[in-house]
C-alpha positions as CSV (number, residue, x, y, z in Angstrom):
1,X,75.6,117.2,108.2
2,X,77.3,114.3,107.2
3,X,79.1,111.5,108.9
4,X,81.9,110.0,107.3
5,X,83.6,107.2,108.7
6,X,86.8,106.0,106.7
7,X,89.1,102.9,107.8
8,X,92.4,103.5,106.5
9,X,95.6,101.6,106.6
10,X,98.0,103.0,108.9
11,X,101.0,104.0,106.4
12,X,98.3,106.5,105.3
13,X,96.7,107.9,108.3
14,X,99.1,110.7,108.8
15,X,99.6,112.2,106.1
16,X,95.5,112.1,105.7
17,X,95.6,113.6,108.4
18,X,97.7,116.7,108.0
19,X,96.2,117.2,104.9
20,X,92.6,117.2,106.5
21,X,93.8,119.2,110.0
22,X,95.3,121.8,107.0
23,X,91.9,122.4,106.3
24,X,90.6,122.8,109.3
25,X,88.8,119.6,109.7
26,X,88.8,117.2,112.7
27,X,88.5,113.8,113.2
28,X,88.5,111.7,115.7
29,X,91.0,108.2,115.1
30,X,90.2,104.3,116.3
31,X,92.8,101.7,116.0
32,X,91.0,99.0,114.4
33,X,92.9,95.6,112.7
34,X,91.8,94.4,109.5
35,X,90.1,91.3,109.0
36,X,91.3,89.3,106.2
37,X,95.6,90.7,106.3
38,X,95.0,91.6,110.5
39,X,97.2,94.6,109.6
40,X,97.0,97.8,111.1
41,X,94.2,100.4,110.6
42,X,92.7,103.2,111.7
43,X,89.0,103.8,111.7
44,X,88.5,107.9,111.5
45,X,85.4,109.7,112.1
46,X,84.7,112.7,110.5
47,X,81.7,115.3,110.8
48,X,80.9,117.5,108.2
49,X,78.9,120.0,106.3
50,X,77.3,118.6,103.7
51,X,78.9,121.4,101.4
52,X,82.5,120.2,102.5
53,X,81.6,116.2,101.7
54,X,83.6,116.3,98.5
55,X,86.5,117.7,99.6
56,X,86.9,115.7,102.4
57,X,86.2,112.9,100.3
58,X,89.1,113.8,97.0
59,X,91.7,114.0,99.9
60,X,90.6,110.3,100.7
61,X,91.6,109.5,97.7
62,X,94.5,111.0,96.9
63,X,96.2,110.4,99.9
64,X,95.3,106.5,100.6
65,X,96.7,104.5,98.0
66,X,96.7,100.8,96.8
67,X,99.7,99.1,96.9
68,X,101.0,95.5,96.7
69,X,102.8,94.3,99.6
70,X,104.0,90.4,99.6
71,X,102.3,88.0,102.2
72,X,103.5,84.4,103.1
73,X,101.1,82.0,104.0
74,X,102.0,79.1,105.2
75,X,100.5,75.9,103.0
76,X,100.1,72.3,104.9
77,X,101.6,69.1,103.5
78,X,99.9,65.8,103.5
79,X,102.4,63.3,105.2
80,X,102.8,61.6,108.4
81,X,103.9,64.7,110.5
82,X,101.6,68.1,110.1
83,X,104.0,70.7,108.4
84,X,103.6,74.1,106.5
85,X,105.8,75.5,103.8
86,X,105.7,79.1,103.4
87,X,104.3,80.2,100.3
88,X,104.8,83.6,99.1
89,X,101.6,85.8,97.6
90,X,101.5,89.7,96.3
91,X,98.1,91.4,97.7
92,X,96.9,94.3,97.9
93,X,96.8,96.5,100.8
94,X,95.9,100.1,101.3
95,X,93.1,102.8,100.4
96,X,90.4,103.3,102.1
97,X,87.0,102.0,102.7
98,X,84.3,104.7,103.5
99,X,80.9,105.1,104.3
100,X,79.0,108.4,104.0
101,X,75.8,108.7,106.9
102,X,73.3,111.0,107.2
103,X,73.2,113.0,110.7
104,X,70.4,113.8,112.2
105,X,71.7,115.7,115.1
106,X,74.9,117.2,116.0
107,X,75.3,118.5,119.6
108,X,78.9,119.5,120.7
109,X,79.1,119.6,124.8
């Protein structure tokens, strides 16, 4: 048994998740907020058979893509009063980061 836990971004939860409930896989769903962006995501926690890891795992990745999305940050200027210019960047946002765990025990009550 297996413990996945992915943290996706939240344009990409649902549709992960039809495709995984299709297949009759559960999971249960955290709101989490990223660090670096403080966008919305979802953490998902997923337990399954070892012999199900790598389909669980392909509809990851084709369901959670990279894409750009434009960010403006705001940049100070040196002078006599503290102001910020917003200054447009492209990042990327999206996929998925996921870690795989071993489970030692499962016990459903």
């Amino acid at each position: 048994m297996k413990m996945v836990i992915a943290i996706v971004q939240d344009k990409d939860v649902s549709k992960l998740l039809q495709c995984v409930t299709r297949v009759g896989l559960r999971a249960t769903r955290l709101a989490s907020t990223g660090g670096f962006l403080r966008s919305g995501n979802t953490t998902l926690l997923f337990g399954v058979e070892e012999e199900r890891l790598e389909g669980l795992l392909s509809t990851i990745r084709d369901t959670c893509h990279q894409r750009d999305e434009m960010l403006t940050l705001a940049q100070p200027i040196m002078g006599p009063v503290d102001a910020h210019i917003p200054f447009p960047i492209e990042v990327p946002v999206g996929g998925a980061t996921v870690f795989v765990l071993d489970v030692e025990q499962f016990i459903k009550v």
